[in-house]
N, CA and C atoms as a LAMMPS dump frame, in Angstrom:
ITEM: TIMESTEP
0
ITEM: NUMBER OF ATOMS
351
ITEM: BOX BOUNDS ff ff ff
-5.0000000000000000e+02 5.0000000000000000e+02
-5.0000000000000000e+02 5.0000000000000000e+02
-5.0000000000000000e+02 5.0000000000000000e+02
ITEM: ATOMS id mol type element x y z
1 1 1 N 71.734 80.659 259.643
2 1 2 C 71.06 81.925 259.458
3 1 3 C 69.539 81.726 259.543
4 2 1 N 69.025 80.38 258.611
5 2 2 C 67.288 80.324 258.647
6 2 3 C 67.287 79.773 260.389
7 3 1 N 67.871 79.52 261.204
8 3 2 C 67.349 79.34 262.217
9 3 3 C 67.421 80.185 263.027
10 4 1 N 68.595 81.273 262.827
11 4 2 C 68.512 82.318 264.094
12 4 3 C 67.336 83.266 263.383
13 5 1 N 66.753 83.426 261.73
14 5 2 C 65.53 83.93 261.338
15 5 3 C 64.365 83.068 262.225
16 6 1 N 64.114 82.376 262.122
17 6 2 C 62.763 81.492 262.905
18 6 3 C 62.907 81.486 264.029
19 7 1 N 64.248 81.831 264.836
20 7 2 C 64.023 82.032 266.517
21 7 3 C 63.764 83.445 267.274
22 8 1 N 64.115 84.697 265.631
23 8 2 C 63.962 85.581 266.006
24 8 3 C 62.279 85.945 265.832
25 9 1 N 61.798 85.167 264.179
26 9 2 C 60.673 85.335 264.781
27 9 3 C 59.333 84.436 265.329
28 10 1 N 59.983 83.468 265.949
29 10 2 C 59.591 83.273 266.974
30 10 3 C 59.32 83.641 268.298
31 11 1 N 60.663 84.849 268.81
32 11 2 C 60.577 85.923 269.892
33 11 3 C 59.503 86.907 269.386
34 12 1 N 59.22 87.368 268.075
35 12 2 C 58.178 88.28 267.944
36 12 3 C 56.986 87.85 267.833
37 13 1 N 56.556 86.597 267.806
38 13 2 C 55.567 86.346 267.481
39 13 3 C 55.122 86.186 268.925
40 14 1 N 55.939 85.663 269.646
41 14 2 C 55.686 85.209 271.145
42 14 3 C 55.435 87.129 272.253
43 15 1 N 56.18 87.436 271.564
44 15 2 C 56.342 89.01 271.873
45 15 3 C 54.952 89.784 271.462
46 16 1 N 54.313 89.378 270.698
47 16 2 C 52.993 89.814 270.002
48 16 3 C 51.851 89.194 270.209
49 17 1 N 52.051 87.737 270.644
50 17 2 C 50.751 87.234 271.605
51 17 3 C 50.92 87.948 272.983
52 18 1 N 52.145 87.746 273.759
53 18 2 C 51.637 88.485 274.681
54 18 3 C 51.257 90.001 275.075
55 19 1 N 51.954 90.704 273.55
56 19 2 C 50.581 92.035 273.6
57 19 3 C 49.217 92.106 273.312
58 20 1 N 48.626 90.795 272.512
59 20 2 C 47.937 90.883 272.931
60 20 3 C 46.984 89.959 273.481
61 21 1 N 47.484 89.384 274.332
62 21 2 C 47.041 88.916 275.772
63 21 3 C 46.816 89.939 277.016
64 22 1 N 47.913 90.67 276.622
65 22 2 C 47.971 91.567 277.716
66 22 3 C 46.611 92.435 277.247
67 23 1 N 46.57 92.816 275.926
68 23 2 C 45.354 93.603 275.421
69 23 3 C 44.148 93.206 275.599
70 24 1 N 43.778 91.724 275.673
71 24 2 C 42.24 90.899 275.88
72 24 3 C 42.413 90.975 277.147
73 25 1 N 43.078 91.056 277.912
74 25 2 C 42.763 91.037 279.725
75 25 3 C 42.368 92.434 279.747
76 26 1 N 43.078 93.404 279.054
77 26 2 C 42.84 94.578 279.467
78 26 3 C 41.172 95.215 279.411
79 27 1 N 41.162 94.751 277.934
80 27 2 C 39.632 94.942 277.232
81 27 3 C 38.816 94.18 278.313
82 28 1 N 39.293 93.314 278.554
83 28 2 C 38.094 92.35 279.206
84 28 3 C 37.907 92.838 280.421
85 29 1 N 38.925 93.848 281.498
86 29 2 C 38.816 94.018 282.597
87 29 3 C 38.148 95.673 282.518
88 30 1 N 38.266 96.358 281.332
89 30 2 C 37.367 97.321 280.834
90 30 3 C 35.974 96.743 280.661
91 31 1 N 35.762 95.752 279.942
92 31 2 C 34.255 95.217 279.626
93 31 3 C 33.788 94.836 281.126
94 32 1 N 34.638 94.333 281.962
95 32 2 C 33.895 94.146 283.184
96 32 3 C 33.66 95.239 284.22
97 33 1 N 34.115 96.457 284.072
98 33 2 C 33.877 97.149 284.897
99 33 3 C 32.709 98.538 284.276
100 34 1 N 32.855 98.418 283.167
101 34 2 C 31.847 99.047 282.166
102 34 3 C 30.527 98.046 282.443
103 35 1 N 30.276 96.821 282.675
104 35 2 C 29.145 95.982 282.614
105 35 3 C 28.63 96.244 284.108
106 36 1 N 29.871 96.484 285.089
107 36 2 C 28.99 96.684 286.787
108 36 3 C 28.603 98.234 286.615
109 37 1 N 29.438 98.813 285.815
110 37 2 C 28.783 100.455 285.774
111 37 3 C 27.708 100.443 285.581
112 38 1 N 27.249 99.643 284.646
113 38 2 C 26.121 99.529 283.96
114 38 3 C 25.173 99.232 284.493
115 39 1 N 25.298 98.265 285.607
116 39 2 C 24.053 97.044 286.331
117 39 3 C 23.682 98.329 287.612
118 40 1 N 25.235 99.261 287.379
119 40 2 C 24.811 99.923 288.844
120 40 3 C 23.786 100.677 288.511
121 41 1 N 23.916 101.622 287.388
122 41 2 C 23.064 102.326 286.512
123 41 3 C 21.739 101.958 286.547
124 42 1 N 21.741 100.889 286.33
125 42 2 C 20.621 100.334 285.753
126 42 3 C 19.734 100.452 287.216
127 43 1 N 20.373 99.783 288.151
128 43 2 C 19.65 99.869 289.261
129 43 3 C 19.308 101.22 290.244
130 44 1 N 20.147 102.185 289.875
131 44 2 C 19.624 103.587 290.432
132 44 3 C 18.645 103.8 289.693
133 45 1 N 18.61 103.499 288.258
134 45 2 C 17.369 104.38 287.544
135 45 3 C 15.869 103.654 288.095
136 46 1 N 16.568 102.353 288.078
137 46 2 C 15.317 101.868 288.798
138 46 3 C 14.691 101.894 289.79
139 47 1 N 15.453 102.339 291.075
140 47 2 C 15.325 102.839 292.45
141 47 3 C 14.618 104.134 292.656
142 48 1 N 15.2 105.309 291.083
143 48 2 C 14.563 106.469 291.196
144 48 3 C 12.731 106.441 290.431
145 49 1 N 12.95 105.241 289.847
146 49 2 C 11.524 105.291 288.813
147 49 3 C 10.694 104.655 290.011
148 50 1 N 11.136 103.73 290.877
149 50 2 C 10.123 103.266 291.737
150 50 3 C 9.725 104.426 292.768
151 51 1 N 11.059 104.76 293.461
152 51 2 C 10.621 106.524 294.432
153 51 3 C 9.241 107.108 293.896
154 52 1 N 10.008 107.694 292.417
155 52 2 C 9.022 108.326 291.424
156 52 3 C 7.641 107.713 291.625
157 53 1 N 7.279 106.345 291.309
158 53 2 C 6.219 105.548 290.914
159 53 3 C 5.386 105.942 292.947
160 54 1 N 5.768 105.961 293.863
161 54 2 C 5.593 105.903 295.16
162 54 3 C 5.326 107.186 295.498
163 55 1 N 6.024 108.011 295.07
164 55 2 C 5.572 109.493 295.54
165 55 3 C 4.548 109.749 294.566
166 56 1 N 4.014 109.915 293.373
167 56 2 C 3.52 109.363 292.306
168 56 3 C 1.932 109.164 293.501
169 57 1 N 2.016 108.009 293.707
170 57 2 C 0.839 107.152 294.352
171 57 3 C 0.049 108.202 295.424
172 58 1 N 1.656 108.378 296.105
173 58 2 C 1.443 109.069 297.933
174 58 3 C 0.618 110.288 297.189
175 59 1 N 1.444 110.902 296.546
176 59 2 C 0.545 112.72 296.076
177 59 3 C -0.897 112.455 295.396
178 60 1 N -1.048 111.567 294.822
179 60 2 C -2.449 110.983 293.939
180 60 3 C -3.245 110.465 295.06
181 61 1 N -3.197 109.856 296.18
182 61 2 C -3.674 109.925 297.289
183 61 3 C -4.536 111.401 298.104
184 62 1 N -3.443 111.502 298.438
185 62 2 C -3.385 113.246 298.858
186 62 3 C -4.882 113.974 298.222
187 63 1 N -4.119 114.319 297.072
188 63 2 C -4.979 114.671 296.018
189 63 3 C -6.444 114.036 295.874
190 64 1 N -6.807 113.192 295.833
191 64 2 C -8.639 111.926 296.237
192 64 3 C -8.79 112.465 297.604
193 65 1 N -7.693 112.633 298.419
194 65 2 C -8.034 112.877 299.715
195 65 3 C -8.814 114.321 300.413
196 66 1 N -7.457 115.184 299.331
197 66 2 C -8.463 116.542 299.402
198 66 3 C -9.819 116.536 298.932
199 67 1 N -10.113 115.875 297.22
200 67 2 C -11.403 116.31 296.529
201 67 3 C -12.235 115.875 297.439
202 68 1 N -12.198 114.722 298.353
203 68 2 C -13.099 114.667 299.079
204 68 3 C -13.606 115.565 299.913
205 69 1 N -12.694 115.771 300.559
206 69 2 C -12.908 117.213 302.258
207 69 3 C -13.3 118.214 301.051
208 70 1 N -12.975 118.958 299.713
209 70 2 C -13.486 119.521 299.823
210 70 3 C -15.157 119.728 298.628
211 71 1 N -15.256 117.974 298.372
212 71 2 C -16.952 117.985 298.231
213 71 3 C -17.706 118.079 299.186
214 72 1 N -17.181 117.597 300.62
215 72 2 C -17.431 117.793 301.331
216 72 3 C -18.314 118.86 301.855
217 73 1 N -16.977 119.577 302.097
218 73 2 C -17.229 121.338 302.54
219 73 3 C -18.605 122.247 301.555
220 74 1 N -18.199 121.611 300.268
221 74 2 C -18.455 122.696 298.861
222 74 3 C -20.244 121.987 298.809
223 75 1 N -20.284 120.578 299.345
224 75 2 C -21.798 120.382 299.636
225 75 3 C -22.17 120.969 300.844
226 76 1 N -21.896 120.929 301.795
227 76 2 C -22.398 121.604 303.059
228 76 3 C -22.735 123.086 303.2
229 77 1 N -21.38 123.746 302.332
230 77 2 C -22.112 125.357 301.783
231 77 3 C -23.208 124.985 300.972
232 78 1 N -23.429 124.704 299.677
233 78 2 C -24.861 124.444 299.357
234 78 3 C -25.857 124.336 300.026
235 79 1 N -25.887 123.359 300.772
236 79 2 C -26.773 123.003 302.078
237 79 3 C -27.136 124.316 302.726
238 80 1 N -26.035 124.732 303.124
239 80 2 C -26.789 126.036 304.01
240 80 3 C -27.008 127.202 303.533
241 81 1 N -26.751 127.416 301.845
242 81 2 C -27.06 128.527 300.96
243 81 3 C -28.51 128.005 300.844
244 82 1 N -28.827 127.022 300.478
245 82 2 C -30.007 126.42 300.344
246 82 3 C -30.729 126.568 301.352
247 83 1 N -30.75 126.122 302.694
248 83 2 C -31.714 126.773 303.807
249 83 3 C -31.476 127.603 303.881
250 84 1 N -30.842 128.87 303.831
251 84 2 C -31.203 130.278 303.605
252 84 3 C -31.749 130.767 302.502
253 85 1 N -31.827 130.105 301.725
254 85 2 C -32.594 130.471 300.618
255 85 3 C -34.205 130.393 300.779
256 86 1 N -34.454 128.999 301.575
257 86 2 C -35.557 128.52 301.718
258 86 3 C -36.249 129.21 302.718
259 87 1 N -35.726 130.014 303.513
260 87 2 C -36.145 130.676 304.582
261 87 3 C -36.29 132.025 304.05
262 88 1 N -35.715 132.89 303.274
263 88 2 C -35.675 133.953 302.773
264 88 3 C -36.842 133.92 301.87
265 89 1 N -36.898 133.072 301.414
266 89 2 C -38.278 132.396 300.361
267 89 3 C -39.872 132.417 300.925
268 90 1 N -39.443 131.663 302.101
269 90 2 C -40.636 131.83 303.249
270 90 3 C -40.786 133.07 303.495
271 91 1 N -40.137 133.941 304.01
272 91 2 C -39.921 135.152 304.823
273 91 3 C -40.809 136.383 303.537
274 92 1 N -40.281 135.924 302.517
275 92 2 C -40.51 136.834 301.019
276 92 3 C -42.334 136.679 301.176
277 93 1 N -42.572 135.486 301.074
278 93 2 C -43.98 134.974 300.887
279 93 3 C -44.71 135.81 302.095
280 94 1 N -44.614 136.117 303.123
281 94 2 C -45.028 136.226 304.817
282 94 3 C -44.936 137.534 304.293
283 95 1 N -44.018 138.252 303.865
284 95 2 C -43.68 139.588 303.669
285 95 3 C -45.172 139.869 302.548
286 96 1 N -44.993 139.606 301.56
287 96 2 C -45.917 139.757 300.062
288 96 3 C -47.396 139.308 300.828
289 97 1 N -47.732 137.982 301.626
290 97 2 C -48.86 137.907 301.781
291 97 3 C -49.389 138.936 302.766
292 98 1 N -48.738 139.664 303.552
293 98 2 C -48.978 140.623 304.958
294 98 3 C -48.999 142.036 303.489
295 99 1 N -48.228 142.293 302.829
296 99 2 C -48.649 143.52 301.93
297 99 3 C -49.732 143.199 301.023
298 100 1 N -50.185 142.015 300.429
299 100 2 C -51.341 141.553 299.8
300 100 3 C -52.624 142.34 300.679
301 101 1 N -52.896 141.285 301.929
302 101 2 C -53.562 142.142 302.335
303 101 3 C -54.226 143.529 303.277
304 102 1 N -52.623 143.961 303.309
305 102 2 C -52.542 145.439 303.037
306 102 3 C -53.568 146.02 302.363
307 103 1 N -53.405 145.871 300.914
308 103 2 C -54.091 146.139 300.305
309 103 3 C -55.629 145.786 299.858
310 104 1 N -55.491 144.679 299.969
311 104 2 C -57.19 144.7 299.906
312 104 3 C -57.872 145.088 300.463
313 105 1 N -57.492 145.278 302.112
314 105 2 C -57.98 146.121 303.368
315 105 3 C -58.441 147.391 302.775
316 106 1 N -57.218 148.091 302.259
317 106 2 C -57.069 149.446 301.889
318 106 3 C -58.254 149.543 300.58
319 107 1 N -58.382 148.737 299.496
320 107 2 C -59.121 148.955 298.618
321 107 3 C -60.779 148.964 298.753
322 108 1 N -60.813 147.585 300.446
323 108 2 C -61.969 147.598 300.525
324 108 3 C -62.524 148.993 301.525
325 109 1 N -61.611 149.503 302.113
326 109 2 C -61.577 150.661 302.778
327 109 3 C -62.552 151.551 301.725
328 110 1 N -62.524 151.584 300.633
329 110 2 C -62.524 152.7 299.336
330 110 3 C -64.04 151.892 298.511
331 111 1 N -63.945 150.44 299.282
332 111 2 C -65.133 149.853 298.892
333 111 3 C -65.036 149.693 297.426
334 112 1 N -64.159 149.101 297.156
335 112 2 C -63.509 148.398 296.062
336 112 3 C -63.048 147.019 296.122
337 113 1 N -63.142 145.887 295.06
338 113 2 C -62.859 144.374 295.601
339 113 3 C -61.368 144.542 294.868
340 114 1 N -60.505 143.617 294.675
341 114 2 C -59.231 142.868 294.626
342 114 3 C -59.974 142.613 292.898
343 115 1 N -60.674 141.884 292.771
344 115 2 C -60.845 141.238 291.697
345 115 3 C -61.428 142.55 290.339
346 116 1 N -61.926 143.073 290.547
347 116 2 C -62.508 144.515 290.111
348 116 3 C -61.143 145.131 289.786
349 117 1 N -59.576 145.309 290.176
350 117 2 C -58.945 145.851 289.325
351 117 3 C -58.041 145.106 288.973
């Protein structure tokens, strides 16, 4: 009787390593395909952070590229608000000095000086 007890459980014990044997392969062939999920993961995010990091650069480019063209532009209007200014300035002066003496003409006409009023 104690030996057909120890052969029976001996079948269960043998019956119970290989569940779980069968269970550590299983886990383990879960842990390995969970670990390439992972590496894959890992490497898209990194593929998208570098894109990111590159377009990133390219548009920040862009961007230096415009402020330039348009200090550019935004000095060159100055520039030519400025010589029109400077000419309108002139023109003002030519205008005021030709009515200046307009008038003194006119006052001395009346025989009156400039300085007298």
């Amino acid at each position: 009787e104690m030996t057909r007890q120890y052969q029976e459980l001996q079948k269960q014990t043998a019956a119970h390593s290989q569940r779980l044997e069968a269970k550590v392969k299983s886990l383990q062939e879960q842990l390995a395909t969970r670990l390439q999920k992972s590496q894959q993961t890992q490497e898209t995010a990194s593929q998208a952070l570098a894109e990111r990091d590159r377009t990133i650069a390219q548009l920040q480019g862009r961007l230096d590229a415009m402020e330039r063209e348009y200090g550019k532009i935004l000095h060159g209007s100055l520039d030519l608000v400025l010589a029109k200014m400077a000419e309108a300035s002139q023109c003002w002066k030519e205008v005021g000095t030709t009515i200046a003496m307009e008038h003194k003409e006119r006052l001395q006409e009346f025989g009156l000086s400039s300085l007298e009023i």
